[in-house]
Each structure stands twice: as structure tokens, then as C-alpha cells.
C-alpha positions as CSV (number, residue, x, y, z in Angstrom):
1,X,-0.1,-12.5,26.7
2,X,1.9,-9.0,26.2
3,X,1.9,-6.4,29.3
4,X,0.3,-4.3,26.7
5,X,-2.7,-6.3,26.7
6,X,-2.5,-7.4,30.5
7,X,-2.6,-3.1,30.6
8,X,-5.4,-2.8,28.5
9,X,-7.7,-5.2,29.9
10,X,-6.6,-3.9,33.6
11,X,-7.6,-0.2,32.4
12,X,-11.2,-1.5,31.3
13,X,-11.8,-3.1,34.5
14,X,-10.9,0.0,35.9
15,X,-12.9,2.0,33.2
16,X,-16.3,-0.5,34.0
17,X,-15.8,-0.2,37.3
18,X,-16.1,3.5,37.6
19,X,-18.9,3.8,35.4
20,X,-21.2,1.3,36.5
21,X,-20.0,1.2,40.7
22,X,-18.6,4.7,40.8
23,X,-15.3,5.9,42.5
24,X,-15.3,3.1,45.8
25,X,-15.6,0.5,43.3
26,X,-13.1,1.8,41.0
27,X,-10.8,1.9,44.6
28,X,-11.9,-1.6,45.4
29,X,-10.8,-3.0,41.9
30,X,-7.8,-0.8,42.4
31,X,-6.5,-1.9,45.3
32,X,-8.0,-6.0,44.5
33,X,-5.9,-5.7,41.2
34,X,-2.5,-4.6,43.0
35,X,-2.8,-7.2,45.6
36,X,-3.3,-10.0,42.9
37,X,-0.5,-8.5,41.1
38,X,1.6,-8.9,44.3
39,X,0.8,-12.0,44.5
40,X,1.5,-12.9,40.9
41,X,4.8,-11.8,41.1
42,X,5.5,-13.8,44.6
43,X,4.0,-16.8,42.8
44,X,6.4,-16.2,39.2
45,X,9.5,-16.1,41.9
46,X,10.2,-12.4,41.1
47,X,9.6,-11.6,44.9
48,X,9.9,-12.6,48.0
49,X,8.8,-11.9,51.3
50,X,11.7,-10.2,52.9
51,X,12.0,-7.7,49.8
52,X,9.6,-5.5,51.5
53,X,11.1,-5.9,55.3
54,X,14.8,-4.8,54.4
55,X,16.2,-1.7,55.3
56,X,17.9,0.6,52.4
57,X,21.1,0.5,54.4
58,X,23.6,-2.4,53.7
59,X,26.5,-1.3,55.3
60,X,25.4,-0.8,58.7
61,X,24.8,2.5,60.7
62,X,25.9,5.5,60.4
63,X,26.6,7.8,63.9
């Protein structure tokens, strides 16, 4: 399946979800669909845990 259509059916959940739950449900399938897409990516191997605990500095501190 395309990101195109992974896009498109990810905007109508959004779209459904506004119209029939109103704004905290289109947060709550928000937020729901960015933690599965997390996940995904942990589970495809394209992240790991540590990516989000690193500090932008590699060469040690500055004084």
C-alpha cells in the first residue's frame, strides 16, 4: 500500500472523527494514530529506543 493511500485513509479517520465525535475525538484519533505510527516504525526496525534519549551533541561538551 502507497503512503499516499496510508495518507488518505489516515485523513478520513481524522475527517469522521471530527464530524461525528467532534474536536476531543478528532485529538484522541490524533494522538492514537501517531502512537501506532511510532510503533510501526519500532516494529519495521526503522527506530529504536534510544533514538529519542540521545543528546544532539556527539562530540562532548562545550565550556
Amino acid at each position: 500500500m502507497s503512503m499516499a493511500v496510508v495518507g488518505l485513509l489516515a485523513g478520513m479517520a481524522l475527517g469522521f472523527a471530527g464530524y461525528f465525535g467532534g474536536f476531543g475525538a478528532f485529538l484522541l484519533v490524533a494522538a492514537l494514530g501517531a502512537v501506532g505510527f511510532i510503533a510501526g516504525r519500532f516494529l519495521d526496525g526503522d527506530l529504536e529506543p534510544g533514538d529519542f534519549f540521545r543528546s544532539r551533541e556527539r562530540g562532548g561538551r562545550r565550556r
